[in-house]
C-alpha positions, 0 to 999 in steps of 0.5 A: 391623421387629419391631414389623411384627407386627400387620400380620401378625397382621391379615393372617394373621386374615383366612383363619386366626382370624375372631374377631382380624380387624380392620376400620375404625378399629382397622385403620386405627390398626394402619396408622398405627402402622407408618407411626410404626414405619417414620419412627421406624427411618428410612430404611436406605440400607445392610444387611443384606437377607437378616438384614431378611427373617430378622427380616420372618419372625420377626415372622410366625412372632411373629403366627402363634403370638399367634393360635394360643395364642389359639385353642387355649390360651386355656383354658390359664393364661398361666404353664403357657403361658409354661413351655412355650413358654419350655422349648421354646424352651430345647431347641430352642437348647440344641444350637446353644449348646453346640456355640458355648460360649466358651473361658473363663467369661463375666464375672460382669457377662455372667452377671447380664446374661443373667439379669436378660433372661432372668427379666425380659425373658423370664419376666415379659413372656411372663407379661403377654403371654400373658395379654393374649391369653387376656384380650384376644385376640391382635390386641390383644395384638400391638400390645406389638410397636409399643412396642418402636422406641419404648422402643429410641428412649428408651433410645438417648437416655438411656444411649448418647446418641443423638439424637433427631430430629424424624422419630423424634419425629412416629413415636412420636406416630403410634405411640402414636395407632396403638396407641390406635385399635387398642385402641379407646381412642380412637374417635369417640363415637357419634352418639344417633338423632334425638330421643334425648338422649345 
């Protein structure tokens, strides 16, 4: 649900960013890329609704910051952008992860794990990420979101043995066409007017 994000980012465009809206084939790539998304999950016939909405609202919030930082922080150099979303981030939680602190000191295993996501996971990519979007703008930037099912997918598959099946499969392909059409990787090449040579 997640991966939802540049279909929010598309929408969002259209009254908030005239330079991120998409038409033709790379709108079409990002529709096709949430059609892989949506037969990559699969069908959810139990849940949580409400916890489903909460992540359809994450993923908006996710495409309406990728458009602002790229309207009004493009000047600014990914690592100071990436400080200060990660610092305001910090704050923010910090409250509730203290009134939540558990009985005993985590295990040396959950200490490490937390700070390879948070120096990795979090550092790194955030780096990258507002990077492409200085560089590339957001609607490019966004369409990261999509890998996301497909990397859970391929982890799934290799450290908790779960099965791949062939619905999965046909969404990881159309996933990755999407984000090929969506990036202008692949287009149709363009025609020469009669009596000019290619």
């Amino acid at each position: 649900m997640q991966a939802s994000t540049p279909l929010f980012t598309a929408l969002l465009a259209l009254g908030f960013s005239r330079g991120d809206r998409i038409g033709g084939a790379r709108l079409f790539g990002v529709l096709v890329g949430f059609l892989g998304v949506v037969l990559l999950v699969g069908a959810q016939p139990s849940g949580d609704v409400l916890s489903a909405l909460a992540v359809l609202l994450t993923a908006a919030c996710y495409a309406g910051a990728a458009l602002f930082a790229g309207r009004r922080l493009a000047g600014a150099p990914p690592i100071v952008t990436s400080l200060g979303t990660l610092a305001i981030a910090t704050l923010t939680m910090l409250p509730f992860g203290i009134a939540q602190l558990p009985d005993h000191l985590p295990s040396w295993k959950a200490i490490g794990s937390v700070v390879a996501l948070g120096s990795l996971g979090l550092s790194v990519a955030y780096l990258l990420y507002f990077g492409l979007i200085a560089g590339a703008g957001a609607s490019y930037a966004v369409l990261v979101t999509y890998l996301v099912p497909a990397l859970a997918l391929g982890y799934g598959a290799l450290f908790l043995g779960e099965q791949i099946t062939a619905s999965a499969v046909v969404g990881l392909l159309l996933i990755l066409v999407g984000v090929a059409l969506g990036t202008g990787t692949l287009r149709q090449p363009r025609r020469a007017p009669v009596g000019e040579t290619p």
